[in-house]
C-alpha positions in Angstrom: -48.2 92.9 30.3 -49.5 96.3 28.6 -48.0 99.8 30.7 -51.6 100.4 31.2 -52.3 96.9 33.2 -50.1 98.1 35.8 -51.3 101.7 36.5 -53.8 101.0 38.6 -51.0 99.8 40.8 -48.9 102.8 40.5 -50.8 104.8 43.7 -50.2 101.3 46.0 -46.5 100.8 45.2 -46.1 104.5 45.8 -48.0 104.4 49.1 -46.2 100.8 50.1 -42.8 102.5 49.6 -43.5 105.7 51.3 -44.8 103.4 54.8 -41.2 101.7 54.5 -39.0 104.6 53.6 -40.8 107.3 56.6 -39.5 105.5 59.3 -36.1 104.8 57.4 -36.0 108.7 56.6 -36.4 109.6 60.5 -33.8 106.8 61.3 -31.7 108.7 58.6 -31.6 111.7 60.1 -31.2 111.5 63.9 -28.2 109.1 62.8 -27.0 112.3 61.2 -28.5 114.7 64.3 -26.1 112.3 66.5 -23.0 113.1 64.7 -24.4 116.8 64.7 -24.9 117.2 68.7 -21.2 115.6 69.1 -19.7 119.2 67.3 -21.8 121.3 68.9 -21.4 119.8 72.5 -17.5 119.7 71.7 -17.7 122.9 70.8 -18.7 124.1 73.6 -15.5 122.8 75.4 -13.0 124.6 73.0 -11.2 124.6 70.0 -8.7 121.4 70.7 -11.9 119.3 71.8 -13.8 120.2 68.3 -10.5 119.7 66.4 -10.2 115.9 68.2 -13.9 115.0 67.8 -13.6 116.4 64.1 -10.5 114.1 63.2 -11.6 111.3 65.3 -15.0 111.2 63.9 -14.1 111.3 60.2 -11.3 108.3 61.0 -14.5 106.5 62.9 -16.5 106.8 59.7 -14.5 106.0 56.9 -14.4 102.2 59.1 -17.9 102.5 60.2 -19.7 103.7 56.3 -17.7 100.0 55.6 -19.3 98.1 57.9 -23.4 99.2 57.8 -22.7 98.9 53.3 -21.5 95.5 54.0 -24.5 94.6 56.3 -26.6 96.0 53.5 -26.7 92.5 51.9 -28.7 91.0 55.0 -31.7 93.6 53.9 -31.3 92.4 50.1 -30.7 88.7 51.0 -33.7 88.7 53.9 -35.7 90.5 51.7 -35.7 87.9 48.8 -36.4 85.6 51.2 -39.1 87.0 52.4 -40.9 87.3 48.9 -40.5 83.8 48.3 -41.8 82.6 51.6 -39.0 81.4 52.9 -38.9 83.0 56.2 -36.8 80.0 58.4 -34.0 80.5 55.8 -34.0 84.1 56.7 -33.5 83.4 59.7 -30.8 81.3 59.2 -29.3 83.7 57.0 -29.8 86.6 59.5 -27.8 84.2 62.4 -24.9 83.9 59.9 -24.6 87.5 59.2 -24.1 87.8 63.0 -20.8 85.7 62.6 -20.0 88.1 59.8 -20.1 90.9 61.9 -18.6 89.9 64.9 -15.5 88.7 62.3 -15.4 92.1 61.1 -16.1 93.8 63.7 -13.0 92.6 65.7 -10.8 93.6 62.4 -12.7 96.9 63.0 -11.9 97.0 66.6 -8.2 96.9 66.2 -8.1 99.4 63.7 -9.8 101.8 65.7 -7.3 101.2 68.3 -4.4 101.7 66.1 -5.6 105.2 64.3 -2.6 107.0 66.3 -1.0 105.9 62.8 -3.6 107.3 60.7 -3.4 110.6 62.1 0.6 110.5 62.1 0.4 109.8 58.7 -1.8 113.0 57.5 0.0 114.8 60.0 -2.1 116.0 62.7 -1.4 118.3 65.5 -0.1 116.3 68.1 -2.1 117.8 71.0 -5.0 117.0 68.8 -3.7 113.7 67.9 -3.4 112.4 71.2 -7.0 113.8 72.4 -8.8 111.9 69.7 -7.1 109.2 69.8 -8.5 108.8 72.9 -11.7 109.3 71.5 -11.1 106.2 69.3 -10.1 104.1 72.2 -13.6 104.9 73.8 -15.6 104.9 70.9 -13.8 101.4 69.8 -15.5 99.3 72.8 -18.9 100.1 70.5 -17.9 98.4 67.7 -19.4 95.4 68.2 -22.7 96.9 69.0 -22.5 98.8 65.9 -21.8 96.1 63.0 -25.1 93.3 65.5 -27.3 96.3 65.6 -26.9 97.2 61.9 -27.8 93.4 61.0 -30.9 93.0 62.8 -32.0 96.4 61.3 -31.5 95.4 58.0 -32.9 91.9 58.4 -36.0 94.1 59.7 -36.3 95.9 57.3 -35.7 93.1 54.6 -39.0 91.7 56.1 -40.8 95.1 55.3 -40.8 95.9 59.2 -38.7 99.6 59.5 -40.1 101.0 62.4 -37.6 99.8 64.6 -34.9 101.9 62.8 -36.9 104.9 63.7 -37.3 103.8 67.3 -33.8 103.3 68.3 -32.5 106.4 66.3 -34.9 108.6 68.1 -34.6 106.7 71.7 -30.1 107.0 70.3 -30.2 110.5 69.9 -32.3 111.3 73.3 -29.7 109.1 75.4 -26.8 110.5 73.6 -27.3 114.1 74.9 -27.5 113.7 78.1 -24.8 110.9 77.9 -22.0 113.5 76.1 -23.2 116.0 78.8 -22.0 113.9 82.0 -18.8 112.4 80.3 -17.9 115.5 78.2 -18.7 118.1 81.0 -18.3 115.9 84.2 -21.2 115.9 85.8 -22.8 113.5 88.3 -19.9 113.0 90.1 -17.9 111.8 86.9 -14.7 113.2 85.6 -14.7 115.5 83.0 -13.2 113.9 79.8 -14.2 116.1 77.1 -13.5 114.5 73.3 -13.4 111.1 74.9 -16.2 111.5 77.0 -18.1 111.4 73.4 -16.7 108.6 72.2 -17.8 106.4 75.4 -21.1 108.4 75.0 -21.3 107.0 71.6 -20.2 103.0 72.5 -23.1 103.3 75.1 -25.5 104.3 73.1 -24.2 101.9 70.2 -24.8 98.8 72.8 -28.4 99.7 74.2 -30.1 100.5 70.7 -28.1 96.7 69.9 -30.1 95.1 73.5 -33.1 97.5 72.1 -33.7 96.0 68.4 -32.6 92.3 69.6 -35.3 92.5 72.1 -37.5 94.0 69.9 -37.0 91.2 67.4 -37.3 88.3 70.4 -40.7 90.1 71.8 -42.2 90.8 69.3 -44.9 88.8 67.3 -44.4 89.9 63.9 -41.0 88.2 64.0 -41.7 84.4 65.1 -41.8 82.9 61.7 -38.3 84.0 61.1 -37.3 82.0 64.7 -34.0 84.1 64.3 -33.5 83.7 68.1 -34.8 79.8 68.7 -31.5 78.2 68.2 -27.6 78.3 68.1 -26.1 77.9 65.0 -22.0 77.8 64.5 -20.4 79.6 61.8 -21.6 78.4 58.2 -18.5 79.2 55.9 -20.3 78.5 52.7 -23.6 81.1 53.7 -20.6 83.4 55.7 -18.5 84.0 52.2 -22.0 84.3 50.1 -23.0 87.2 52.2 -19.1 88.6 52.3 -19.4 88.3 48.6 -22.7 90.0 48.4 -22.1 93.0 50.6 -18.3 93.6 50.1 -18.4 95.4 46.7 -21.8 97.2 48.7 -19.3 98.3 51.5 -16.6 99.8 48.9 -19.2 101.6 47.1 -20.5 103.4 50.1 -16.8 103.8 51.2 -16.0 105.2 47.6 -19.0 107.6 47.6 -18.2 109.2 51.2 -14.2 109.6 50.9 -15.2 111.3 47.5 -16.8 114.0 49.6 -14.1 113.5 52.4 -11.2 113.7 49.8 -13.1 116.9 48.3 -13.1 118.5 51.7 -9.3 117.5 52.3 -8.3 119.6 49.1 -10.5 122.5 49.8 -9.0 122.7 52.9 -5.5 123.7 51.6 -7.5 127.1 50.1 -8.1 128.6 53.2 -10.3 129.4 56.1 -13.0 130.8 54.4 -13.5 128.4 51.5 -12.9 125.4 54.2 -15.6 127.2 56.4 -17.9 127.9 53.1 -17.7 124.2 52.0 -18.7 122.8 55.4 -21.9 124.7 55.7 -23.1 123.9 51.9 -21.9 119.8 52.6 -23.4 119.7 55.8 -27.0 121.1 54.4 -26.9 119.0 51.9 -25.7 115.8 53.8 -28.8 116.9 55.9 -31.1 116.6 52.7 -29.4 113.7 51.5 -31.0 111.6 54.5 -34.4 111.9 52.5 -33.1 110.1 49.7 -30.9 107.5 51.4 -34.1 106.6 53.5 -36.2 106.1 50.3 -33.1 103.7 48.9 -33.8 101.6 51.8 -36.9 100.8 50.8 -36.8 100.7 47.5 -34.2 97.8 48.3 -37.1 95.6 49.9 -39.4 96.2 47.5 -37.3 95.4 44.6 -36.1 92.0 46.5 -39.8 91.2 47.5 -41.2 91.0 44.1 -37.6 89.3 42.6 -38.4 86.6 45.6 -41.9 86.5 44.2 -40.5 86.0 40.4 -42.6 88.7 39.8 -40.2 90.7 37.3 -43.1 93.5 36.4 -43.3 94.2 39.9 -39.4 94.7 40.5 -39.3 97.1 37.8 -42.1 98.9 38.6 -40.9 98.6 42.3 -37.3 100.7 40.9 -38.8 103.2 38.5 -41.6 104.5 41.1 -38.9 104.5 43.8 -36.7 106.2 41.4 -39.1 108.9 40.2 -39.8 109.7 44.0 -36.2 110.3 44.8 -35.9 112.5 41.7 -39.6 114.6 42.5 -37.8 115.0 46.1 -34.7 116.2 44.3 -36.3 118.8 42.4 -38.6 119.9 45.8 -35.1 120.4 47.4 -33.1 121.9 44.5 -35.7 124.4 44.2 -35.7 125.6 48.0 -31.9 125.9 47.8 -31.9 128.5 44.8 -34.7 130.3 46.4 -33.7 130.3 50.0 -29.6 130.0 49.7 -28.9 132.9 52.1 -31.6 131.7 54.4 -29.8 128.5 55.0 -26.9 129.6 55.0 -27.6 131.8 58.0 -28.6 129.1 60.1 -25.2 127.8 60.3 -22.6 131.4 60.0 -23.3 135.2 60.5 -20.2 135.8 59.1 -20.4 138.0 55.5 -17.6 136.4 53.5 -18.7 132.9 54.5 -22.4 133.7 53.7 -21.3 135.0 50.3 -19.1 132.2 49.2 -21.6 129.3 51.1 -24.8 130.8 49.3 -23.2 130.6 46.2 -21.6 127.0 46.7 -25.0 126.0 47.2 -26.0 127.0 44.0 -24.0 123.4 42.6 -25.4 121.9 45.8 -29.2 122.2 43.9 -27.6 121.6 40.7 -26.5 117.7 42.1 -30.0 117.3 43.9 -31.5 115.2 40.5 -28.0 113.1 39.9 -27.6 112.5 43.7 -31.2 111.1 44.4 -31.0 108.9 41.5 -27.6 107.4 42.0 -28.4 106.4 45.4 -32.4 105.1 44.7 -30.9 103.2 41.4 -28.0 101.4 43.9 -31.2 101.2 46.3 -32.8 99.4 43.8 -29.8 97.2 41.8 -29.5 96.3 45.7 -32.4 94.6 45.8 -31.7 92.5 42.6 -29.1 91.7 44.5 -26.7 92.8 42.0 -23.7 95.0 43.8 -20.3 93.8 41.8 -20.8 96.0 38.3 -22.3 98.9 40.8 -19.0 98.9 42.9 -16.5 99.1 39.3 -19.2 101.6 38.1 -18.4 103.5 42.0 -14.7 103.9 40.7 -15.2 105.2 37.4 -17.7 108.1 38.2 -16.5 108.9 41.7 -12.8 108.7 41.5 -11.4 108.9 37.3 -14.1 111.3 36.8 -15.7 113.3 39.9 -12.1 113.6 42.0 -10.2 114.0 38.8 -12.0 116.4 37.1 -12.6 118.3 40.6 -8.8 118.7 41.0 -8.1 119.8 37.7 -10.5 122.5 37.8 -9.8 123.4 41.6 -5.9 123.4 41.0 -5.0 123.7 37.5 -7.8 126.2 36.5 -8.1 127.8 39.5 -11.6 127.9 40.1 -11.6 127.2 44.1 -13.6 125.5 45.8 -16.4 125.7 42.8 -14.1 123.4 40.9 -14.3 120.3 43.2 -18.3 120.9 43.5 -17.9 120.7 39.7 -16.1 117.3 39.5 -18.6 116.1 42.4 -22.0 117.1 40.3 -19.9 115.2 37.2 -18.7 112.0 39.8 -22.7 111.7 40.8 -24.0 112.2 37.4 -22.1 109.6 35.7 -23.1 107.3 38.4 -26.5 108.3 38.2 -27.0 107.4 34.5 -24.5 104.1 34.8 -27.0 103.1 37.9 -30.2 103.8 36.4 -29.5 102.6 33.2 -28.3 99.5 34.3 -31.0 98.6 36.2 -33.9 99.1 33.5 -31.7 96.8 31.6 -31.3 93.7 33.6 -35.2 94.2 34.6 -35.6 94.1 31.2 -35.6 90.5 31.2 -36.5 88.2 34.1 -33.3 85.5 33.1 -31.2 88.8 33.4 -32.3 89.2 36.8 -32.3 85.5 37.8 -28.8 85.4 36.7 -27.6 88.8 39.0 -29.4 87.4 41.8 -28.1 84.2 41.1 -31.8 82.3 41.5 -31.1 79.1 40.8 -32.6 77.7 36.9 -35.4 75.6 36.5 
């Protein structure tokens, strides 16, 4: 079919994707506005409270990034599925996920309460040590909430429903605040517990938006086809595995991509106060902006599997190159703010003149990454939804780690170029993946046995 057949159909798929990826976007970011109230409330309780809710938090996310990318093979799964019409499988598939996550979560949960070894190991401060590791104990009792809630949000969204992630991120973030104020502060006759106050803050809120969606999906209309709910099924060890080996390599990629930044922060740490202060500001901002993008991948990933479900290999390519030349007009929208407003934002987070100086111009690579960044992630969106995540994951390693964290250290360390250098090897790590991503996907859509074979549609 001629390019010109399907323009007509470029303003609907650009609409279609936009109604997904909106309520995604504001489920994006008051994930990210939870993490964000934590510090400042912590803050507000001293220096060895932040330090605890800082370490404890990053330990908390390296495990929790793991679990949500693995659950992200119920939206691509469910969302093939749906396209095809075959909306009792889905169902099925969605009540074997559930096994999957209360397996891992248990792994999960005893890792959380064993982090004391973690922190031992990196050599934290041992008043600091012992504070969030009681954060960990707290937040620990959440983990089964976490990996349930994640699956019934991505089988939501698989089905083209997303509003629920917006609804229990919002409803998440109002409970939360109040929630960190009692057990943080001690109020309402409670004691005051500070650091771990916010971790059982956090398992609360983790188990109501779990009893939120799950009702949500029981109540609701929309959702009865699927019959997720109308029956018990045991543990399927054939479907169980077929979704382990489906979202594992998506869980190591999104664990590879986030300890890149992590790792990066780690080294720029040993430079100082300023630069660690300087780096902060310019990763938070742009972990802020990066919300926009993630939330379009989401739906880029149940479009994609809609139309593969459908056989309709036009429509998943169209479905990835619209998605993909969003997240890249956003990119440039947001690169172009930074360089013209760097001080601006800069002073939202720090008054003080060194770290303005060196955050403004760290920045400057912060808008330079915009166009690699929001292609990477809308490209894994969309090889997501072809339901292809093994090549992805190698291709993870390569631009992340042998080139972005390599190249970053040699020009941090050996050439001396501060923390500039590491923003260097990140803008080389995310460009690499960009055009490995991207380029891959236009060339299995090429051909509709290519994609057949990825998503491994039976032949016939």
């Amino acid at each position: 079919m001629s390019a010109s057949a399907h323009a007509p159909n470029l303003p609907a798929e650009i609409r279609r994707t936009l109604l997904l990826a909106g309520p995604l976007i504001v489920g994006q970011v008051t994930s990210y506005g939870m993490s964000f109230v934590d510090t400042v409330m912590a803050g507000r309780l001293g220096a060895l409270d932040l330090a605890a809710v800082a370490v404890g938090s990053s330990v908390w996310s390296a495990g929790m990034v793991f679990v949500v990318g693995l659950m992200m093979a119920v939206s691509a799964a469910v969302s093939q599925l749906e396209g095809a019409g075959r909306r009792r499988q889905a169902g099925e598939l969605t009540r074997q996920a559930l096994w999957l996550a209360l397996m891992v979560s248990a792994v999960l949960f005893v890792l959380m309460r064993r982090g004391e070894w973690v922190m031992s190991l990196i050599g934290v401060e041992p008043a600091v040590a012992d504070l969030a590791n009681r954060y960990l104990l707290a937040i620990s009792w959440g983990v089964p909430a976490l990996a349930g809630m994640f699956v019934l949000r991505f089988f939501s969204e698989g089905i083209g429903y997303t509003r629920p992630t917006m609804y229990i991120g919002v409803v998440g973030i109002l409970i939360n605040v109040p929630l960190n104020y009692v057990l943080m502060f001690g109020k309402l006759g409670f004691p005051q517990l500070g650091a771990e106050g916010c971790g059982w803050a956090t398992a609360i809120v983790l188990w109501l938006q779990l009893g939120m969606i799950a009702s949500w999906i029981l109540w609701r209309p929309r959702y009865r086809p699927f019959q997720v709910f109308s029956r018990f099924d045991g543990p399927d060890r054939r479907e169980i595995l077929a979704l382990a080996r489906l979202g594992l390599p998506i869980g190591l990629m999104v664990f590879l991509e986030v300890s890149l930044f992590v790792a990066a922060a780690l080294a720029i740490g040993t430079l100082g106060t300023i630069p660690v202060a300087a780096h902060q500001v310019a990763i938070n901002y742009s972990g802020l902006i990066f919300m926009v993008p993630l939330g379009l991948s989401g739906a880029i990933t149940v479009r994609v599997g809609n139309a593969v479900g459908r056989k309709d290999r036009a429509g998943a390519r169209r479905a990835g190159v619209v998605g993909m030349m969003m997240a890249l007009a956003f990119g440039a929208l947001s690169s172009l703010v930074i360089v013209l407003f760097p001080e601006t934002i800069v002073r939202l987070y720090t008054s003080d003149p060194a770290v303005i100086a060196l955050a403004a111009s760290l920045l400057f690579f912060a808008a330079v990454f915009q166009l690699a960044d929001c292609l990477q992630v809308s490209a894994a969106g969309a090889l997501r939804g072809l339901k292809d995540t093994r090549v992805p994951m190698l291709y993870s390693i390569l631009a992340y780690w042998l080139v972005g964290m390599s190249l970053g250290w040699w020009l941090t360390f050996r050439l001396d170029w501060g923390p500039a250098g590491m923003w260097c090897g990140i803008i080389a790590g995310l460009t690499v993946a960009a055009f490995l991503l991207g380029g891959r996907f236009m060339r299995i859509t090429a051909s509709w046995n290519e994609i057949r074979e990825v998503a491994r549609e039976p032949r016939g």
